[in-house]
N, C-alpha and C positions, 0 to 999 in steps of 0.2 A: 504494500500500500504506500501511498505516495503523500510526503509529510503535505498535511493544509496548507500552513503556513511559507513552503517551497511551493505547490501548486497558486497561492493567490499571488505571491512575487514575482512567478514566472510563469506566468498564464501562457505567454505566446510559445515561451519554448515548450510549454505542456501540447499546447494544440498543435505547432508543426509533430511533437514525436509521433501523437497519435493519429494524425495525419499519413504522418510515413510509413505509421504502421497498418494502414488502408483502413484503420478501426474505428471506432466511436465512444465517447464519452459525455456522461452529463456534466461537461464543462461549468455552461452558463447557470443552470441551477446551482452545483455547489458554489459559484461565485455571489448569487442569488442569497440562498440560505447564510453561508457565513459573513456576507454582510449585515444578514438580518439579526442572526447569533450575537455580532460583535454589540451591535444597538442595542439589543436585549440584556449583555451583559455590563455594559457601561449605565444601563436603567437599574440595575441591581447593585450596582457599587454604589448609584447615591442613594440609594435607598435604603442599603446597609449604615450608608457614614448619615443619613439620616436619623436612623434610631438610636447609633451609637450617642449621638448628639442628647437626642431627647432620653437616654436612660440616665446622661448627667443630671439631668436639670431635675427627676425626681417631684415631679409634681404631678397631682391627681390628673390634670387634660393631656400631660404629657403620657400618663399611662394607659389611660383610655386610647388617649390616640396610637401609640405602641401597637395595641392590638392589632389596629389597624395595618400598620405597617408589617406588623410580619406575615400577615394574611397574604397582602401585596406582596410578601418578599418570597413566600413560599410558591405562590403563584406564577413569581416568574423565572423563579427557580426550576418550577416543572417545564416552563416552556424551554428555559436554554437546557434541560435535559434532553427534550424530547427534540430540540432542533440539532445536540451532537447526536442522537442516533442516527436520522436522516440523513446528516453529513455523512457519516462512516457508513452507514450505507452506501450512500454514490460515491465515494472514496476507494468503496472495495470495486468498481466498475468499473475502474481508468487502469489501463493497464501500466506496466513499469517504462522509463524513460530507455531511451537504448542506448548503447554504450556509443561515444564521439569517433570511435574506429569501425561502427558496423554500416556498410554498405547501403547506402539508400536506393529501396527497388520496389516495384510493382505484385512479384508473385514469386514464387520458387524460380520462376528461370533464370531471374535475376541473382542469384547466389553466387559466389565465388567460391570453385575450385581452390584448393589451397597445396594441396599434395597429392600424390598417387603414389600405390606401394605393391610389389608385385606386377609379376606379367602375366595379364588374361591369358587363359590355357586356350590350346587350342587341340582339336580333335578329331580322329580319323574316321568315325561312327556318325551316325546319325545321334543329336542328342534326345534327351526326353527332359521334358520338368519333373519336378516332383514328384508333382501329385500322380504320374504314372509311373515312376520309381517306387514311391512309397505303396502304392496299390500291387503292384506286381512282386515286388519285396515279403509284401504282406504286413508291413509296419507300420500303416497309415492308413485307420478304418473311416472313409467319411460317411457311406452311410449308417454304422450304427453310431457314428458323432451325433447326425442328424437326427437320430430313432432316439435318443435320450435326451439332446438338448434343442434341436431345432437346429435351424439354418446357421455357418461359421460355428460349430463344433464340430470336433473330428477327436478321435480314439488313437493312440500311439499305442501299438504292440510290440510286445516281443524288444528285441534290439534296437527299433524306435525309441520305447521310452527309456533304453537303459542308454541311449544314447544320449538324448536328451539330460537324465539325472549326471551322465556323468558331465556335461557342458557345464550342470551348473556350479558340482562339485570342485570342477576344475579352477571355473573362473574364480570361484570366491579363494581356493585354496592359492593362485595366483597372487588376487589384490591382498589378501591380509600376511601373505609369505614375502612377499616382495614387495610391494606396494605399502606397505603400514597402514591400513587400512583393519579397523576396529567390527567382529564380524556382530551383526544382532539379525534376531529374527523375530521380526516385530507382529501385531495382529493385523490379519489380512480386513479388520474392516474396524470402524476408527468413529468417534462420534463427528459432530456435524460441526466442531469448533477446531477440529482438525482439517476439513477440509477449506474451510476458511482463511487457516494462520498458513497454508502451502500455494493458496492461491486459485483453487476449483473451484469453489463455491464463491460468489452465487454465479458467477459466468458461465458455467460448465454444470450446470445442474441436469442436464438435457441428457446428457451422457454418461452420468453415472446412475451404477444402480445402486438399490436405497432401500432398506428394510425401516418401514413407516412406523412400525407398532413402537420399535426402540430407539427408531432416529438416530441407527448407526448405516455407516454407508462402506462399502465395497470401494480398497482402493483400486483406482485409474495406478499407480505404482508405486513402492517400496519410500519413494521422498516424501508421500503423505506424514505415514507416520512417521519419521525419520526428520522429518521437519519440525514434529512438535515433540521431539525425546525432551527437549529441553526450553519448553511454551514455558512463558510465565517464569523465568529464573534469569538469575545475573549469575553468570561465568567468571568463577574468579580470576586475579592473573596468573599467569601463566599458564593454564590448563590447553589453549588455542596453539595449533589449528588441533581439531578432532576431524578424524577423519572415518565415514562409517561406510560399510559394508554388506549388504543384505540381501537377499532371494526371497520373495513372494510371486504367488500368484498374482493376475493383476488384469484387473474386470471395466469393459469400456461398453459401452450400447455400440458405436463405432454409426453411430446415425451422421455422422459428418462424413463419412465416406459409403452412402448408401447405392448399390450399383459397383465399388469400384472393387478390382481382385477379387471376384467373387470365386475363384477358382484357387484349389487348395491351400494353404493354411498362411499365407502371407498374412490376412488379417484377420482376427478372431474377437470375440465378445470376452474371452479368454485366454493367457496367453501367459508364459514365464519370464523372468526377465532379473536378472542382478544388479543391484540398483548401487553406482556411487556417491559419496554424500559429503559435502564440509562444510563445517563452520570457520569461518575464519577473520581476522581482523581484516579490517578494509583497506587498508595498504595491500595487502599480500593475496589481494582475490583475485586480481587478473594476471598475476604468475601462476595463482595455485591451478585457475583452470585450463592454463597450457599441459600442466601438471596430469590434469584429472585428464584432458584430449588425451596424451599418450598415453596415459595406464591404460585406459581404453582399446586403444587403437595396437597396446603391447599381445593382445587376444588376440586378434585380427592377424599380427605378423606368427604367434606360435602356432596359431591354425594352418598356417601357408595357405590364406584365403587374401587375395589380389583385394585392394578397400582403395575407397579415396576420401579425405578432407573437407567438407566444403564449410565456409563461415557463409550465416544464412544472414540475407539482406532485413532490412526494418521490417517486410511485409511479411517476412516469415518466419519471427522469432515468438517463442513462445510468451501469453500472457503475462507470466512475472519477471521472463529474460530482461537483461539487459544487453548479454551480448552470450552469442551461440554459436557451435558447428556440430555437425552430422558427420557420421563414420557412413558410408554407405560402402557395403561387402556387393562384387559381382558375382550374377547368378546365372550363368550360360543357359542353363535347359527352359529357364525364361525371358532369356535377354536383355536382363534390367539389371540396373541397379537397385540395392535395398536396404532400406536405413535398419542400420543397426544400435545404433548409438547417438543422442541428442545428448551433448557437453553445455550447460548452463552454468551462465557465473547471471545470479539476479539480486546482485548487491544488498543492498537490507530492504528490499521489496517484502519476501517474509516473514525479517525478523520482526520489523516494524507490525506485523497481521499476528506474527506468532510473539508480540513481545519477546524477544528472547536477545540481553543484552551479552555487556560484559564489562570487566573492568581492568583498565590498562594496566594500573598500578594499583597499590593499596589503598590510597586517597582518591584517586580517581576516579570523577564522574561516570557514570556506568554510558558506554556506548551500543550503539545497536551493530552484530555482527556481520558480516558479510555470507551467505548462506548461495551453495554451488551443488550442481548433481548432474548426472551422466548416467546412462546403461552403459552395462560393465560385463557384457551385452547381453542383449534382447533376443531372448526365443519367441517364436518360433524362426525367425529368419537366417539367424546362423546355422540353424538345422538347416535349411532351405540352402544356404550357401554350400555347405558342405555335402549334401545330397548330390546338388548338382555339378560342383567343381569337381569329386573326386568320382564320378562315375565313370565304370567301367564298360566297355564294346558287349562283354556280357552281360550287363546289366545288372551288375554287384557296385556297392559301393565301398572300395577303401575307406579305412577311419583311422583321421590324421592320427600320425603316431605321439603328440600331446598327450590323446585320448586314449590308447588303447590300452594302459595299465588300470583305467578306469572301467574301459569296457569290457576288458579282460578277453577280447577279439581284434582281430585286425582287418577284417572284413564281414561287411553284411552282402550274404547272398543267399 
């Protein structure tokens, strides 16, 4: 969330970001409302140094009249309550500023390439995707997906899912073995002030699922909760950077891309995914998340899966981003590329939603942290990368050798 007090100062620079960011904001309202706020509460200062006045003087009119006055005081005490809700409500609507080094553009096209790693394979067979890999395989059931959950569910068998367990095994045993990276395994669903303090709610309400009776919600991914470990707390010094670690499940409607990849598991209502995470001082966030790109992208090169870099322009960075890039692994038997990995440094966007400070020194005014996150990476797609990069003329697929102390095989056929 973005402080008042920097939105009413820098209105214009507010409405170009969000401009750039092709988005919308109740700008002129909350400009509206906290001028009204400010009126309301300079009405209640004299009203206060009003009474103060008449509880010196101690006389019978003066008491009677008192009455009067805290009636009025209480009164408009409820309104400037009820005009900072309002504010923070349309406060939570304006997305975060973008960083002075991201790309200003229109749409995804507009992105910049930044690195490539690996040389696209090439091959003497005809290839296949997946989803007839994994069917012919026998690893990859979509219709009893569909027979148990409906449409974008699918069933992993067999050396499917022990493939998958071991990707996840792998990754996490990576970031916290080399990386320093703190592993937790948080609750795959979170109440409704969690989704708040990481930035889904109320924006994204549309696409999260949400069990009404208890008003706890299904994370969209692992930074939900990961974001509020530490809601509501000052960080002593020295404790900074933390750096956290986790694997969940992770639950989207996926109604924003309705129509698209509708064919084998590229996108799901369901889906795995190793989520990276830091808190950090704000000096040190936009090195940490170079930091967080290559731990990332360090997967990517022990899979011998061909990725590339891109930093994504204003119109395609995430809600609380300030500044972002995508890992995207190539996938031959589809011809695409496919995001793997979304690197965010969204400076005290967050912290500021999740309260969550810190203190430099012992004396030191408590500041708001800088809060970052990354897949470390996202299933199903690196299944999807590795299906189709190491497939064989006979229709088996090699398993990078990363993995195969994990899978305890060296091919599926």
């Amino acid at each position: 969330m973005l402080d008042l007090k920097f939105v009413r100062e820098n209105i214009e620079l507010v409405r170009q970001a969000v401009d750039n960011r092709q988005d919308t904001a109740p700008l002129d309202e909350i400009l509206e409302l906290d001028l009204a706020r400010r009126q309301k509460v300079l009405e209640l200062e004299s009203l206060r140094h009003t009474r103060k006045e008449a509880s010196r003087e101690r006389k019978a009119e003066a008491i009677t009249g008192g009455r009067g006055l805290r009636a009025n005081i209480r009164a408009l005490e409820e309104e400037v309550r009820s005009l900072d809700k309002q504010l923070e409500e349309l406060l939570l609507q304006v997305p975060n500023i973008p960083h002075p080094s991201v790309p200003v553009g229109k749409d995804e096209r507009d992105n910049l390439i930044i690195r490539s790693w690996g040389e696209l394979p090439s091959f003497d067979f005809q290839l296949a995707p997946h989803w007839k890999l994994g069917e012919s395989l026998g690893i990859i059931d979509f219709e009893r997906g569909v027979k148990l959950s409906g449409t974008r569910f699918y069933v992993l068998n067999g050396l499917g899912a022990r493939l998958q367990r071991a990707l996840i095994s792998f990754m996490i045993d990576l970031h916290t073995s080399e990386h320093g990276y703190n592993e937790v395994y948080p609750p795959f669903m979170v109440k409704r002030e969690c989704m708040v303090g990481s930035g889904n709610l109320p924006k994204f309400a549309d696409n999260l699922y949400h069990d009404e009776e208890d008003d706890l919600w299904f994370v969209p991914t692992a930074e939900v909760p990961i974001t509020n470990l530490h809601r509501d707390e000052i960080i002593p010094p020295g404790i900074l950077p933390l750096y956290y670690v986790a694997y969940t499940a992770c639950f989207r409607r996926e109604k924003m891309s309705a129509g698209k990849d509708s064919r084998g598991i590229k996108r799901g209502h369901q889906f795995d995914k190793v989520e990276l995470y830091k808190l950090t001082e704000p000096l040190a966030s936009d090195q940490d998340l170079e930091k967080l790109v290559n731990d990332a992208e360090q997967v990517c090169q022990k899979l011998g899966l061909p990725y590339r870099v891109l930093q994504l322009c204003t119109a395609d960075l995430g809600f609380a981003s300030t500044k972002s890039y995508d890992i995207e692994m190539w996938a031959p038997g589809c011809g695409e590329w496919l995001e793997v990995s979304s690197c965010s440094n969204c400076g005290d966007f967050q912290a500021r939603r999740a309260n969550i400070r810190y203190r430099p020194s012992p004396d030191a005014k408590p500041q708001f942290v800088h809060t970052l996150n990354g897949s470390g990476l996202a299933l199903p797609r690196v299944l999807i990368a590795i299906m189709e990069n190491y497939q064989q003329a006979d229709g088996s697929i090699l398993i990078p050798e990363v993995l195969q102390p994990y899978v305890g095989q060296k091919v599926i056929k």
